[in-house]
C-alpha positions, -999 to 999 in steps of 0.1 A, spaced: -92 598 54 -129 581 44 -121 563 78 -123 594 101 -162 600 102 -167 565 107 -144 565 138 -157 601 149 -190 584 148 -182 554 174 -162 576 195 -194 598 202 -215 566 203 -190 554 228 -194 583 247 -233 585 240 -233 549 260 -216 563 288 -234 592 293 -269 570 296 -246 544 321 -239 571 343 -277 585 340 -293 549 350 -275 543 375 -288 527 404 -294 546 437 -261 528 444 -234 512 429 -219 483 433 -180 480 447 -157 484 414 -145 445 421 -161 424 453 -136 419 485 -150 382 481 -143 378 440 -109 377 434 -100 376 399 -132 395 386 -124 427 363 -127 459 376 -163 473 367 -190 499 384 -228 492 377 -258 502 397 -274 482 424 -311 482 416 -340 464 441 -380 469 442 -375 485 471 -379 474 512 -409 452 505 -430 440 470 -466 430 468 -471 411 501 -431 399 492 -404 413 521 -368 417 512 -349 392 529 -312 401 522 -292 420 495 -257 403 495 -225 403 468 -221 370 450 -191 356 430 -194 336 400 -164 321 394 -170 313 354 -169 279 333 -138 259 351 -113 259 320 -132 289 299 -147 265 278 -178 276 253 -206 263 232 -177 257 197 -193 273 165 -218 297 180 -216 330 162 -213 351 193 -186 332 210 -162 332 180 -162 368 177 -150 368 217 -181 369 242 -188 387 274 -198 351 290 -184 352 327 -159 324 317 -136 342 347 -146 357 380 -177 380 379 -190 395 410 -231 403 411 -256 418 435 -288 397 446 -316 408 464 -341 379 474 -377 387 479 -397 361 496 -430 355 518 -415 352 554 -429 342 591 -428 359 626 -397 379 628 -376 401 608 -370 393 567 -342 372 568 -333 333 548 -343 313 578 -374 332 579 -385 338 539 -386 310 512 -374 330 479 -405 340 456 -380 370 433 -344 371 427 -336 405 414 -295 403 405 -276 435 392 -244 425 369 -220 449 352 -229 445 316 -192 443 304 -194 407 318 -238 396 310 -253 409 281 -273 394 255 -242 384 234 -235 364 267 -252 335 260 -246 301 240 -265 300 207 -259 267 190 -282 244 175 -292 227 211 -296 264 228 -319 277 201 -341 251 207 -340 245 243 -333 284 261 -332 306 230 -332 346 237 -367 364 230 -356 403 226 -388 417 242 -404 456 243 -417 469 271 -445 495 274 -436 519 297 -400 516 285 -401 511 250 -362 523 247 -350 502 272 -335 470 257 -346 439 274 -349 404 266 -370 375 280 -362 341 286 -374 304 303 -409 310 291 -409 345 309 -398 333 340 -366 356 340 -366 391 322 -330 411 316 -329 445 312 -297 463 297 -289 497 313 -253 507 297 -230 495 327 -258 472 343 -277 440 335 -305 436 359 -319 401 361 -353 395 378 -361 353 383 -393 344 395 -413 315 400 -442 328 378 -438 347 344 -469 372 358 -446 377 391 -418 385 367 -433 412 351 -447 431 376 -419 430 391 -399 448 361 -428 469 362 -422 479 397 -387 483 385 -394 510 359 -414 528 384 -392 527 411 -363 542 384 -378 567 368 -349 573 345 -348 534 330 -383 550 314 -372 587 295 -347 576 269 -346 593 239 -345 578 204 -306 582 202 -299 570 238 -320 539 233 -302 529 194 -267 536 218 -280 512 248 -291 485 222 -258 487 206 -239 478 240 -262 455 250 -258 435 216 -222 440 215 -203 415 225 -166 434 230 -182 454 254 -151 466 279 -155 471 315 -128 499 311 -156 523 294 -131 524 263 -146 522 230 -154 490 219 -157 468 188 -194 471 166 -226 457 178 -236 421 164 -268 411 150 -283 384 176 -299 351 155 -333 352 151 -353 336 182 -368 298 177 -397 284 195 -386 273 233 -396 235 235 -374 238 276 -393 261 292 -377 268 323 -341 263 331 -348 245 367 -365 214 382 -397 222 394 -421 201 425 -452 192 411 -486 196 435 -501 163 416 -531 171 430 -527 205 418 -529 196 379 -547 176 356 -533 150 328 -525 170 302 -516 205 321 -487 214 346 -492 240 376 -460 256 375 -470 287 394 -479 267 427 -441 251 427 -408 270 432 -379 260 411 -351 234 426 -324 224 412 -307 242 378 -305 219 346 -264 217 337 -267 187 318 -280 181 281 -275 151 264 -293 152 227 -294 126 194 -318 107 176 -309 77 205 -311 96 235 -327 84 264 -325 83 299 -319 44 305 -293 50 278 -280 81 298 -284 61 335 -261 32 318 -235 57 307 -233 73 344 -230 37 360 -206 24 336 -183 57 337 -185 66 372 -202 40 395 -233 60 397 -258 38 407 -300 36 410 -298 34 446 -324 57 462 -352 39 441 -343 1 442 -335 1 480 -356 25 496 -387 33 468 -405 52 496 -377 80 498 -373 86 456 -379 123 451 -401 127 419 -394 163 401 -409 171 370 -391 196 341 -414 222 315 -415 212 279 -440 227 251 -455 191 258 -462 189 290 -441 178 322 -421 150 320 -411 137 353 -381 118 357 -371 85 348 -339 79 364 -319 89 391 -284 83 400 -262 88 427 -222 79 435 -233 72 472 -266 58 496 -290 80 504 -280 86 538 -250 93 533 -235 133 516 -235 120 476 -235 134 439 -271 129 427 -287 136 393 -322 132 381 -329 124 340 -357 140 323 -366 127 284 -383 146 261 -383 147 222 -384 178 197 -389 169 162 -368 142 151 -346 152 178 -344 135 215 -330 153 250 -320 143 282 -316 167 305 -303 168 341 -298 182 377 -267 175 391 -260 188 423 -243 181 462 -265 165 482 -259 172 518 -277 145 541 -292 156 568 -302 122 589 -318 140 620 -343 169 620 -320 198 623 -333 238 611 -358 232 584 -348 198 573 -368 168 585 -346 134 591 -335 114 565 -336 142 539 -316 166 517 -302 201 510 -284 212 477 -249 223 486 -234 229 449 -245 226 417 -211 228 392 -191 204 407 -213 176 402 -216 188 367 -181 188 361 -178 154 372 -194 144 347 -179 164 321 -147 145 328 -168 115 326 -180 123 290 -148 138 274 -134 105 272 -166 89 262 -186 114 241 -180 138 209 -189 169 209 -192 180 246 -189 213 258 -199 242 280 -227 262 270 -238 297 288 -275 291 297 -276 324 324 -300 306 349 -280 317 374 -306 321 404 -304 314 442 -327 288 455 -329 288 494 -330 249 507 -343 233 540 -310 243 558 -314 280 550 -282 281 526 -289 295 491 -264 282 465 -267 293 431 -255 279 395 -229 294 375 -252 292 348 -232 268 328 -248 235 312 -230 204 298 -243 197 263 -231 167 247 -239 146 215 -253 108 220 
């Protein structure tokens, strides 16, 4: 009988959570499972945007995405979250993106605007702040920052990437803003709360009840009642701090600074590699020995090596290897390897993606050049690579999940996945 308030009590703070779902709602929502996902759960969330056009930014195109999860469900082994069952898309999850960007002559459209905001809506059932990886490696590298906002101060949100990508948790929706700048970012949410009035007036109660879904990670996209909330670890210092490969405007920064602002983001990091002996000539040997990746694009043709840089609490380490399984002219599997060191602690991270070779000037792309076609088979290339090899590989959730438009107007995204192993 001593059981029954306690159960009383979650049933009305069950209900509680979807009665403030159904109140922030978007102005729409989203299909209850995307034509285009198939496999993805059942679940209605609202569709939120900033509107037809956003400080000088048009809209360039609202469109339904599927992620189709981490390939065999695979998770970072020993994080807290993960072991008490996570809402980590590790199957089919379909999303909403709306692309923002500063476009040409001509109506708002991919060919025409290079992407400045992504705004996605998610149901929350399937992205919420217990979705992501917390082990050693991800508290140091992309750990969660719950933030408070000022014109929303019920509202749970969280911040991550050095500000450069802002989560807000509604109930039944996750909206994710990615932006190129961390002041863009925020003005952008700001825009958000003014545009949907609603995600401001929450009460005391209806903020403790949103908080509790949004840290819970059981959450069901049924609206049944759910397991408790968890208590999220406590955030660590970023020494990553962006989840993405950045151009750098050398011209643009001085020795000890990066401009980070003037460059939009490239290519997703999915690859960690971290230990004491990590390095990336260590890392480039691996990837030639394992898989016949080879240095190609520098020792035969110096002229065409594409120099990116990555964000550390340091400074901006650009890379110091590349490897590829094919020549440059030629469709290939390409990553670049950034080093950096944290404490006693060295990383290598990388960007493996498709390259598509584009050999004439065709669209956007001049000759002899590149597009990104995907970024998570590459990656899982080499996770089959390293399984054999390595101890202690795995899948980790990072969420940078953001659409990056390339010279060929396609905009693949990343699953969000990274490949951490132990060197």
């Amino acid at each position: 009988m001593a059981g029954r308030p306690a159960r009383r009590g979650l049933i009305a703070l069950t209900r509680l959570v979807i009665a403030c779902a159904a109140m922030l709602a978007g102005v729409q929502t989203a299909p209850a499972r995307a034509s285009n996902c198939p496999g993805a759960p059942a679940a209605s969330y609202g569709s939120y945007d900033l509107g037809p056009a956003f400080d000088g930014l048009s809209k360039a195109t609202t469109s339904e995405l599927c992620q189709e999860g981490a390939p065999d469900g695979s998770v970072a082994p020993g994080a807290a979250a993960h072991a008490r069952g996570t809402t980590a898309p590790t199957r089919s999850t379909a999303f909403r993106s709306t692309v923002y960007g500063t476009c040409g002559s001509g109506p708002p459209s991919l060919e025409n605007c290079s992407i400045a905001l992504d705004i996605q809506s998610w149901p929350e059932c399937r992205r919420n702040e217990t979705s992501y990886s917390t082990g050693p490696v991800d508290n140091v590298l992309d750990p969660i920052t719950p933030i408070r906002l000022r014109a929303a101060p019920k509202l749970p949100a969280a911040s991550f990437e050095d500000g450069t990508r802002i989560e807000l948790y509604t109930g039944s929706s996750t909206i994710v803003v990615f932006g190129n700048d961390a002041h863009d970012v925020r003005r952008a949410v700001a825009r958000l709360l003014h545009r949907y009035p609603r995600l401001r007036s929450l009460t005391k109660k209806a903020g403790q009840a949103l908080l509790s879904a949004a840290e819970n990670p059981a959450l069901r996209c049924d609206g049944r009642r759910s397991g408790k909330r968890t208590l999220l670890p406590r955030p660590r210092a970023a020494v990553l701090l962006s989840g993405f490969t950045r151009k750098v405007d050398e011209h643009a920064q001085s020795a000890n600074s990066c401009t980070r602002s003037v460059s939009p983001t490239i290519d997703p990091i999915n690859v960690v590699w971290s230990g004491r002996t990590a390095s990336d000539s260590l890392i480039a040997e691996y990837l030639e020995e394992w898989g016949d990746w080879d240095d190609d694009q520098d020792e035969i043709i110096p002229a065409f090596a594409d120099r990116q840089r990555v964000f550390v609490r340091t400074g901006c380490p650009e890379d110091g290897a590349q490897r590829s399984d094919g020549f440059v002219a030629f469709n290939r599997d390409h990553i670049r390897l950034f080093e950096f060191a944290a404490g006693t602690e060295r990383f290598v991270v990388g960007d493996a993606h498709r390259d598509v070779a584009h050999i004439v000037p065709e669209a956007g792309c001049g000759g002899l050049s590149h597009s990104a076609g995907s970024f998570d088979g590459p990656r899982d290339l080499i996770a089959a690579f390293s399984q054999t090899h390595l101890r202690g590989d795995h899948l980790a959730f990072w969420g940078n999940t953001r659409r990056m438009r390339q010279c060929d107007y396609t905009t693949p995204f990343s699953d969000g996945y990274v490949l951490e192993a132990h060197v």
